[in-house]
Structure formats: C-alpha cells, structure tokens
C-alpha positions in Angstrom: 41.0 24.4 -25.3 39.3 28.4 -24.5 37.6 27.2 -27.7 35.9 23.8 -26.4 34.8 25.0 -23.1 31.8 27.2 -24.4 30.6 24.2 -26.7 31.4 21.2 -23.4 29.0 23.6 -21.6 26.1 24.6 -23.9 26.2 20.3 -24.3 26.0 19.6 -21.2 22.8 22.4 -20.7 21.5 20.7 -23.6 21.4 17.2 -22.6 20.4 18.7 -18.9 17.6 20.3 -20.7 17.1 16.9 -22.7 16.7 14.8 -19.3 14.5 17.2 -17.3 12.4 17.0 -20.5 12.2 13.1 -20.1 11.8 12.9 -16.7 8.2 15.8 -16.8 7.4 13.4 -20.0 7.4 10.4 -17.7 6.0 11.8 -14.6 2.9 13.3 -17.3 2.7 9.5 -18.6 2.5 8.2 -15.3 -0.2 10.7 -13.9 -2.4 10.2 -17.4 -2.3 6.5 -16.7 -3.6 6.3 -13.2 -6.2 8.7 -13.6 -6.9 7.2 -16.4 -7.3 3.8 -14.2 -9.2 5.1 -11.4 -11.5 7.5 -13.7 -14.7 5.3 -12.4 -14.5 6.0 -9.1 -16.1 9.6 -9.5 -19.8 7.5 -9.9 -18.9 5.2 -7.2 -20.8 5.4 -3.4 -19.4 4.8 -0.2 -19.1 1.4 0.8 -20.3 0.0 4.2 -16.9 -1.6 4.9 -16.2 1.3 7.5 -17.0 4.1 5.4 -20.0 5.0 7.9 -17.2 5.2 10.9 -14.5 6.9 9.1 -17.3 9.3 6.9 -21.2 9.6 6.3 -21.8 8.6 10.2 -19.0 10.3 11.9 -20.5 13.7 13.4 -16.9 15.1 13.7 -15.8 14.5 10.5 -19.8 15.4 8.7 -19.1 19.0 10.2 -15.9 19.6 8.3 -12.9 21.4 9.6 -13.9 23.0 13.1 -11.8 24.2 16.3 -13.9 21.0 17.8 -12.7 18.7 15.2 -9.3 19.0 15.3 -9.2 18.7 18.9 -11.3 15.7 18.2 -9.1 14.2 15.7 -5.6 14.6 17.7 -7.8 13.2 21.1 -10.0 10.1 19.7 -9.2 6.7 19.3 -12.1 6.1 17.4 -12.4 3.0 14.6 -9.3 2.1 17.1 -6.9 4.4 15.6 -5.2 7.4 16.4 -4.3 8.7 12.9 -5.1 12.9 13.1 -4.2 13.9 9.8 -5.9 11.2 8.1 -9.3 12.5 9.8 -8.1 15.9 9.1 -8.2 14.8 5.6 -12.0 13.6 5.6 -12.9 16.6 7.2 -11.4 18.7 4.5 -13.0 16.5 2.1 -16.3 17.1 4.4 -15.9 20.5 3.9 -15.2 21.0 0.5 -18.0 18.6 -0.9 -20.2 17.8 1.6 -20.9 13.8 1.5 -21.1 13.2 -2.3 -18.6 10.6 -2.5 -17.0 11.3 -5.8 -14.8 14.3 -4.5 -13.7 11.6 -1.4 -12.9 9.2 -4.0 -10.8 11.8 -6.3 -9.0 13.1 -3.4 -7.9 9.2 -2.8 -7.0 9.3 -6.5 -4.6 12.1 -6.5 -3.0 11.1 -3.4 -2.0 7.8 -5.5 -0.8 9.5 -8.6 1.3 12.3 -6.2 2.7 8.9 -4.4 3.5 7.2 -8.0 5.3 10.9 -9.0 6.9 11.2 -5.8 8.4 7.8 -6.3 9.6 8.4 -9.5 11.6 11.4 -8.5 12.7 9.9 -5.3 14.3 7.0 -7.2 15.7 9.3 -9.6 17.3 11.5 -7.2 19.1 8.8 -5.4 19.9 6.8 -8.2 19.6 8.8 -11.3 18.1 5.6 -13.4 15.7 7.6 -15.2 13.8 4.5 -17.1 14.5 1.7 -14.1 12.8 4.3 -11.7 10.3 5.2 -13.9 9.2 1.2 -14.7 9.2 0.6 -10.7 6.8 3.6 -10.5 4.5 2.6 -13.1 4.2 -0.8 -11.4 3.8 1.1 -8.4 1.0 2.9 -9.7 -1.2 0.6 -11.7 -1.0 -2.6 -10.1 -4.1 -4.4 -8.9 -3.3 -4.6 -5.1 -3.3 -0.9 -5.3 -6.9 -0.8 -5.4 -8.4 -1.3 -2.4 -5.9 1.5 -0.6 -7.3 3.3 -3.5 -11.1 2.9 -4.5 -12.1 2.5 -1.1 -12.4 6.1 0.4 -12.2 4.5 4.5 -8.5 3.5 3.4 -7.3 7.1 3.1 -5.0 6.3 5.4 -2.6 4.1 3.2 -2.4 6.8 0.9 -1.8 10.0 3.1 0.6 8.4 5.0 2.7 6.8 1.7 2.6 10.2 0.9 4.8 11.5 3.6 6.7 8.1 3.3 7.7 9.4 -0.1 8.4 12.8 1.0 10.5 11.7 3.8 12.2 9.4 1.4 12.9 12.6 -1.0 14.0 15.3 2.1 16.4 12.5 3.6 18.3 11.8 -0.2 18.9 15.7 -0.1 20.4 15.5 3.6 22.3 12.0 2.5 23.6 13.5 -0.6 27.7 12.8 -1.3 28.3 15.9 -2.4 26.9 17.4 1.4 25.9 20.9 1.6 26.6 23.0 4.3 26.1 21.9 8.3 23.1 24.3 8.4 21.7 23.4 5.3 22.6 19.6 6.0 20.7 19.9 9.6 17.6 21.4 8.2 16.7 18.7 5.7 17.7 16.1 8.3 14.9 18.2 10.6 12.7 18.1 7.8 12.9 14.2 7.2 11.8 13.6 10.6 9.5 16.2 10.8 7.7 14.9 7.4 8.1 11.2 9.1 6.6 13.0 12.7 3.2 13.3 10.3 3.1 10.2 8.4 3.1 8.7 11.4 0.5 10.7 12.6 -1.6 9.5 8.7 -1.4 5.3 9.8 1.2 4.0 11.9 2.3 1.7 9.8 5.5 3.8 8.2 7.3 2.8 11.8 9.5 0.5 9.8 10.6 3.9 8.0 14.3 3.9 10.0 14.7 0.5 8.8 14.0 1.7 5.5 16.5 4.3 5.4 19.1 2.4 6.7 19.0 0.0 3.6 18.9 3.4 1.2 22.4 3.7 3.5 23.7 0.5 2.1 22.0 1.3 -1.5 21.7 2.9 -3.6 23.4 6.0 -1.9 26.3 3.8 -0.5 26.7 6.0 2.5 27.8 2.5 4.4 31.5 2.1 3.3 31.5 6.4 3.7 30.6 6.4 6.9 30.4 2.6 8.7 27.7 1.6 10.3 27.4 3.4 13.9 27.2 6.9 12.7 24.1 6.1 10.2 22.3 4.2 13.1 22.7 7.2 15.4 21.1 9.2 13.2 18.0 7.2 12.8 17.7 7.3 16.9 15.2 10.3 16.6 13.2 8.2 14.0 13.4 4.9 16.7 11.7 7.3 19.2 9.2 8.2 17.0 8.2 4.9 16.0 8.2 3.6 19.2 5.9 6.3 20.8 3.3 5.7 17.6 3.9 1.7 18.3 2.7 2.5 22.0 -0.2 4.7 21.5 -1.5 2.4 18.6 -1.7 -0.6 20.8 -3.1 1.0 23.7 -5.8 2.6 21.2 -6.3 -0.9 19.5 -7.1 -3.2 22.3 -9.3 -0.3 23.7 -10.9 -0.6 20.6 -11.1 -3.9 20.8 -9.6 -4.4 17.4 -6.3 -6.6 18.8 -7.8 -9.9 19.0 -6.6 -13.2 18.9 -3.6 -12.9 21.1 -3.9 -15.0 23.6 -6.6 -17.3 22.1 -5.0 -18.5 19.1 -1.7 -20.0 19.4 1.1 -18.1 18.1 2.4 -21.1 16.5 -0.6 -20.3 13.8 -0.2 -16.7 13.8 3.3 -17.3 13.2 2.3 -19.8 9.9 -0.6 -17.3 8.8 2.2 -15.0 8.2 4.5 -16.7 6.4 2.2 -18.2 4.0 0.7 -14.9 3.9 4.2 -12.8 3.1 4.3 -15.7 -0.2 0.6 -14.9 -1.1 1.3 -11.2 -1.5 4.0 -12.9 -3.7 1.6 -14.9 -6.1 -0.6 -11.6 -5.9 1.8 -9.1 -7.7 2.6 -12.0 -10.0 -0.8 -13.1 -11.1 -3.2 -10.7 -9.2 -6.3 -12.4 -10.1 -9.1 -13.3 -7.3 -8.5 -10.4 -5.0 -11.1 -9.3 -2.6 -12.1 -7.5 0.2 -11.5 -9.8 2.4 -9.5 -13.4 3.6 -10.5 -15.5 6.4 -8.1 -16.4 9.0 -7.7 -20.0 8.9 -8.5 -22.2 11.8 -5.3 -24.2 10.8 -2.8 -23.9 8.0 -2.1 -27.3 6.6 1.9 -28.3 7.1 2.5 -28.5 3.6 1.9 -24.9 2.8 3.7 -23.7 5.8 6.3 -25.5 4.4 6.7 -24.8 1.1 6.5 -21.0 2.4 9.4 -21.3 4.2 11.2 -23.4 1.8 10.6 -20.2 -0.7 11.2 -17.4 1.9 14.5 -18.9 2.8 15.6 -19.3 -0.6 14.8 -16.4 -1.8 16.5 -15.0 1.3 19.5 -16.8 0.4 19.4 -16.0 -3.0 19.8 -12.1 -1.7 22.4 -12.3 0.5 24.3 -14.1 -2.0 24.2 -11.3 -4.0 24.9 -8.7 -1.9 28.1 -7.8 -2.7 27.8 -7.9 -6.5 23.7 -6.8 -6.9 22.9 -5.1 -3.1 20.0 -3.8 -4.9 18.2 -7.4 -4.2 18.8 -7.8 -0.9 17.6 -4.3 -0.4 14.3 -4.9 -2.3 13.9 -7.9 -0.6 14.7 -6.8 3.2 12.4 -3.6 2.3 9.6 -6.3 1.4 10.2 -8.4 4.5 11.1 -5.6 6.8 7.8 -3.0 6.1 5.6 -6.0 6.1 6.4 -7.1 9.8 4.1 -4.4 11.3 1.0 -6.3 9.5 2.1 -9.6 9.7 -0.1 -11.0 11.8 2.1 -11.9 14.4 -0.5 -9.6 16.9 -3.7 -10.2 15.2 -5.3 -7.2 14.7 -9.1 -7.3 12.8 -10.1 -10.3 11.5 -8.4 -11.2 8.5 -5.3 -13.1 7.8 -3.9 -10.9 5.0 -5.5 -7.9 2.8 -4.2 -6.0 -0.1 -4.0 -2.5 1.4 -1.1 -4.3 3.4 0.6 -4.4 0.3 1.3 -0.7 -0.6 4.5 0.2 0.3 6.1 -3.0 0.9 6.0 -4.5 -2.8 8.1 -1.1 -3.9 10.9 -3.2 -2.7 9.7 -6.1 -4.7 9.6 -3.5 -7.8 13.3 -2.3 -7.0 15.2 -5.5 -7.0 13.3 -6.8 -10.1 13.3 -3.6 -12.2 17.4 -3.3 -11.7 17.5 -6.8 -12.0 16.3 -7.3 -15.4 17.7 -4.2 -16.4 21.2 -5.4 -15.1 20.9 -9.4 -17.0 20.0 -7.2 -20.4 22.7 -5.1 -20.4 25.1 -8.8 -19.7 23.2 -9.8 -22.8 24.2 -7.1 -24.9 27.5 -7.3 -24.0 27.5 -11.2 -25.2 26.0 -10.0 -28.6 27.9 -6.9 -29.7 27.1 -7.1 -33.0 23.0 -6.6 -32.3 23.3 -5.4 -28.9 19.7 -3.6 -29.6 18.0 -6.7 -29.7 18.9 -7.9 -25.8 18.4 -4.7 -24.6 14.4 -4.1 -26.2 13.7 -7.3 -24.9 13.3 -5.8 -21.0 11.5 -2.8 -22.4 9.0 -4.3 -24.1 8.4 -6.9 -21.0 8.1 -4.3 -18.8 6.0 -1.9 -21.5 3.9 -5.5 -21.9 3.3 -6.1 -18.0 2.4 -2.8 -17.1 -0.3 -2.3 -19.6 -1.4 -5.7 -18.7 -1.3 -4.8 -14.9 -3.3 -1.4 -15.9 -5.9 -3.5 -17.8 -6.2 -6.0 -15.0 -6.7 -2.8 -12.2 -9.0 -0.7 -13.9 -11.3 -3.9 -14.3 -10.3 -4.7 -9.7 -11.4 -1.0 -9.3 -15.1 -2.1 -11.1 -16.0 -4.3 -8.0 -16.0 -1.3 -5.6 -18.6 0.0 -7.4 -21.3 -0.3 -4.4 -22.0 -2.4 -1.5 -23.8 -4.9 -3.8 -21.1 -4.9 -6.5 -18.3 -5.7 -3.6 -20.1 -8.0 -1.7 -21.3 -10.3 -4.8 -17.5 -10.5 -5.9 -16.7 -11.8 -2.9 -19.4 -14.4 -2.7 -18.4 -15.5 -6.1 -14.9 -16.1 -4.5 -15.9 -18.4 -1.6 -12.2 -20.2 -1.4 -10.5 -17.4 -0.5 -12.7 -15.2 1.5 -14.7 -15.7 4.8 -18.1 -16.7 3.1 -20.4 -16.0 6.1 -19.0 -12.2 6.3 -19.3 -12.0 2.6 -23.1 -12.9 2.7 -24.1 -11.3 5.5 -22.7 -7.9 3.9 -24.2 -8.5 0.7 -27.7 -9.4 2.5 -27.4 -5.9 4.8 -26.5 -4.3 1.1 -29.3 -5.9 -0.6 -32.0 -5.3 2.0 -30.8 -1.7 2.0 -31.8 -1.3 -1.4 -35.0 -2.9 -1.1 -34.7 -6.3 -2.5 -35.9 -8.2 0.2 -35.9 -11.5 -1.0 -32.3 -11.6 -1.8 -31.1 -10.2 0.9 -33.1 -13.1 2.8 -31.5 -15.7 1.0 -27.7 -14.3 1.8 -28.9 -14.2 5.5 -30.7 -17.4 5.8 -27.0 -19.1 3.7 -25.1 -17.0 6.7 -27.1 -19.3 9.2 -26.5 -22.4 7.7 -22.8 -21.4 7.5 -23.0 -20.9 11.5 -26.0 -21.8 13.0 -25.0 -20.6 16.0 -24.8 -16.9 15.2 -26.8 -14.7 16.5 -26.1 -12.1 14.4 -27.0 -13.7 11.4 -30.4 -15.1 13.0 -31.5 -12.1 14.1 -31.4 -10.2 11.0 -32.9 -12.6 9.0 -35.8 -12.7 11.7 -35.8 -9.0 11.7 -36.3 -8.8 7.7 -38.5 -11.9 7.8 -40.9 -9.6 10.3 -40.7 -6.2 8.2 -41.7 -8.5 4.9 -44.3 -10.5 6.5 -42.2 -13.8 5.8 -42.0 -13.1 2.4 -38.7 -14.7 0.8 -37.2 -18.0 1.7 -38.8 -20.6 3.4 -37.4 -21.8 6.2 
C-alpha cells in the first residue's frame, strides 16, 4: 500500500496536468476560430444604424474618457438608455483610437471571444464536461445570430454586458460549490457575484433575468436544490431581485422619455402577445437554419391565426416535452426555461423600437438552447453505445462528428452574415433583397440616405421615390427625395 500511494498521486497530477492541457487547447481553438470569423471587420465603417448616437456624433463619447464624461455617462439617458459602462467603453475606445472604426470593431471582437472562453470555463467548472462544454461554446461563439451583437460596433452593449453575465455566472459556481469554503471566503464570492451582476446591469439591462438564471444552475447542474430546498436559494437571490428591479425601473422611465416604448397602448396586447410567441419559434428556425437574417423585421399589423397557432402548438410541446424530463434529463428543462425565461425582457410584450424581433435578442438566451441539446445528444450516444458493446466507438463518433460538422458549417455560414455589415450600402441592399422579412420602406429609405451620402444620386433617388410609393403619405420619405431632387437639379427618376 506505502508503495502505491506515490504512483496513485503522480497519476492523478498527470492526468490533472493532461486535462488542464485540453481544456487551454480548447479555449486556444475556440479564440482562433472567432477571430478567425470576425477578421473582416478591421476594414469595416460605422454604420448609420445608431452608430452616429452611440459614436462618431456623440460629443461625450468623441472626447474620450474625461471627468465630464463619466459624469455624463452615469447621468444621461441618451439613445433612451442608461447603460454607463457601456459608454465608458466607447469612450475608452474614443480614446485609444480616435474614430477609425476598426479598433471599435476589434474591441467588439474580443469581447465575444472572452464571452465564448468564459463560457467554456464556466460550464466546466460547474459541470466538469470538458467536450459537452466546449461544443456549447463553440456554438455559442460562431453562430450566425451572433453577428449583429457583434459586427455592429452601436451593439457594444450585448457584448459588455454577456461579459459580466459570464463572470457572474463563474464567481457564483465558486460561492455554490459543494465542497463550500469557509463563511468568509463563501461571503466574499457571493459579494462578488452581485457586485459583477451590479455592473452588467449597469452594460444593458437586459441580464435582469440573471436571478432567474441562477436559480435553475440551483436545480442543475450544481444540484444545490435537494441540498438545500428551495427557500434558502431564493433568499439568497433577494439582493439580485433588488437589483433587477431598480435597473427595470430606471430603464422604463429612460425609455418612454426617450420615446423609444411605443406601442403600448395603441396596439392591442392581444398582438403583442402573438408577435412574441411566433417570434420566441422564429429565433427557433434561426439557430436551426440561420439563413435570411437582417437588420431588421417589421412588426406585423396582424399575425395570421395559423401561425399563432402552430407557435403555441410547438411551445407547449416542447414545454411539455421538458418537464417530462425533468427528473431523468433536468438539463432540458433547464436549457429550455433559460431560453424562455431570458427572452421575456425582449419579448415584445412592451414594445420597445420598432421591430418585432432582432437577432442581438438572441445572445444569451440560445446558450440555453446549446445546453439541453449538447447534453442531450451526448446523453442518446452514450445509450447507443451501451446497446452496441462490441463497436461502442461507432455510436459514440457519430455526435462528434455532427457537432464537428455543424459548427464549421455555422462558422462558414457567419463569417459570410458578418460580410453584409460591411457599410451602410452593403447592409441596406441585403435587406432590400430580403423584402419578406424586413420592413421594406426602412430598408430603402436607409439605403437611399447611404447611397446619396456617397454621391450616387440617382440611386439613392430611386430607393426614395420606391419609399413613397410604399407610403405615400410619409413625409419623411417625400421630403428627402424633394430635397435630393433640388441639390441634383431633378436629375434621376422621373416622377
């Protein structure tokens, strides 16, 4: 026995050695891969999607970090947002580069590969699935709704504030640990949790659904539920309830200042309501076959009964489907509740902007997605293996190389996404192109502001004078085709 201990040791610092090997292989994998997707964007421009308001026309911001700024940034509700930190960020960017926007861009870019790391090691720590974590965080990181948080440097904001999602997600799996440390120890990286959720919140509000979030990490995968019961672990997400609900209260009062909470009380909740169910299935269709995303959907001036339908006919089942499994496979119901549960801010059920849905929307939620598919497949290979002991290998590849398959796939499919935010023109003409599924008048009057900015005249007048016959009666659209008519001398399209 004296004579195994030495060699059960210098194993077990082997294979310790072996997995933190793996695990920095992985996490360098995953970094090359979504650099490697989001290379471009160092020769992309700003866009004029709100990039002038967060960026190249904001004063604050154009000066960099200042004494004034800051005071600016914690004070304003400017674009109808308070968000500090993420203005902080711009002004850093500001700062550092000036307004060449391929340093804003890269900055956006890292963000995104920290956010896929930081998922990867928070799954890892909680779970310690090296290869199911690290296929959730590739998907994470490459897919094609990723993008527009991504490429467009005015959605800063998704990424800085998934970034202390993550980190919160990573400081509460230490305090929630089984084997738990010492009161003092064990308070400071509970005080650390919230303090890291304090400034997400403070980066975009939406990461209010964060105590929700950590409740379900309760139930799985650190199975703190049947440890503790449920009362203790929801008293300890009061402080996070506060938070949330002060960020809740100083969004909506800065939105409908801003004007940007519209809607409310003159479309009928009734629609709002079927908007958001048929939109919580599009996402759905998206991360399954993401192909004509764009910048932009319309809200729809009625949703036909079928669709509503069949949304709810595939929402409920999948919702039954989870809770069916809860006992044996919680990890669905988790992924699924996550999905549901982060999505609810953004909804639509207030209307705030004016689009039904948008992709950004996307980028935390569909980690839940990721989860309960990931250890779901993982879970029905291993069954199959067992079935066929004498080639077990052959069940088990098969997950591997689907994953391996779709996420090279999903890279391919992004990096060509991350092409149509190029420029103003490049964005705008995609969404022309895909006239079912965005709002066609915004589309053309964007590209005709984008096109007259560069000089081409004539094409912008066509977009514009298309924008009027789309709605006659707006006066936007009439007035700046008459005021390009008048700087060209009517040169263009004849009315």
């Amino acid at each position: 026995m004296t004579c195994r201990r030495p060699q059960n040791g210098l194993q077990a610092g082997a294979s310790s050695r072996r997995a933190r090997a793996t695990a920095i292989a992985i996490a360098l994998a995953l970094a090359a891969l979504v650099l490697a997707i989001y290379a471009p964007v160092r020769h992309f421009d700003f866009v004029q999607l709100d990039d002038p308001a967060y960026i190249t026309e904001n004063p604050h911001v154009l000066r960099g970090l200042t004494l004034d700024g800051v005071r600016w940034a914690f004070t304003t509700g400017h674009a109808a947002n308070w968000h500090p930190l993420t203005w902080l960020s711009h002004m850093l960017d500001a700062e550092l580069f000036g307004v060449a926007p391929g340093p804003h861009h890269l900055t956006s870019v890292l963000l995104h590969a920290l956010n896929t790391l930081l998922l990867f090691g928070a799954l890892l720590r909680m779970t310690g699935a090296v290869w199911r974590s690290a296929v959730v965080a590739a998907l994470f990181g490459v897919h094609p709704l990723r993008v527009e948080s991504v490429a467009w440097v005015a959605e800063r904001k998704d990424v800085l504030s998934a970034l202390f999602w993550l980190l919160t997600l990573r400081a509460y799996a230490g305090f929630a640990a089984p084997a738990e440390p010492a009161a003092p120890r064990r308070g400071r990286r509970y005080a650390l949790a919230l303090a890291l959720f304090a400034l997400g919140l403070m980066a975009k509000p939406m990461l209010v659904t964060l105590p929700f979030t950590l409740l379900l990490l309760d139930w799985w995968p650190l199975g703190r539920l049947g440890r503790t019961g449920a009362w203790p672990l929801v008293r300890e997400k009061i402080p996070f309830v506060a938070l949330a609900a002060a960020s809740s209260a100083v969004t909506l009062i800065v939105q409908e200042r801003g004007g940007a909470v519209s809607a409310v009380s003159s479309e009928p909740f009734a629609l709002r309501l079927e908007n958001a169910v048929v939109s919580l299935v599009a996402y759905l269709r998206d991360m399954l076959w993401p192909a004509g995303l764009t910048v932009i959907y319309p809200f729809p001036e009625s949703v036909p009964a079928w669709q509503a339908a069949g949304a709810c006919l595939v929402l409920g089942g999948i919702s039954l489907a989870a809770w069916r499994l809860a006992r044996s496979h919680p990890y669905v119901p988790v992924g699924w509740l996550w999905y549901l549960g982060t999505l609810l801010p953004v909804a639509g059920l207030v209307r705030v902007g004016l689009q039904a849905r948008a992709d950004r929307y996307t980028y935390v939620p569909l980690i839940g997605i990721f989860i309960a598919v990931v250890w779901g497949g993982a879970e029905l290979a291993a069954r199959a293996g067992a079935r066929f002991p004498r080639r077990p290998a052959l069940p088990a590849a098969a997950p591997a190389l689907l994953a391996a398959a779709s996420i090279l796939a999903l890279a391919a499919a992004a990096r060509h996404q991350v092409g149509y935010w190029k420029d103003n023109v490049t964005l705008w003409t995609r969404a022309t192109v895909l006239t079912l599924r965005v709002d066609e008048f915004e589309a053309h009057m964007s590209l005709g502001a984008a096109l007259a900015a560069q000089g081409r005249s004539g094409e912008a007048l066509r977009h514009f004078a298309e924008a009027v016959r789309l709605r006659p009666d707006s006066a936007e659209a009439r007035r700046a085709e008459y005021d390009l008519r008048r700087q060209t001398g009517g040169a263009g399209v004849p009315r």
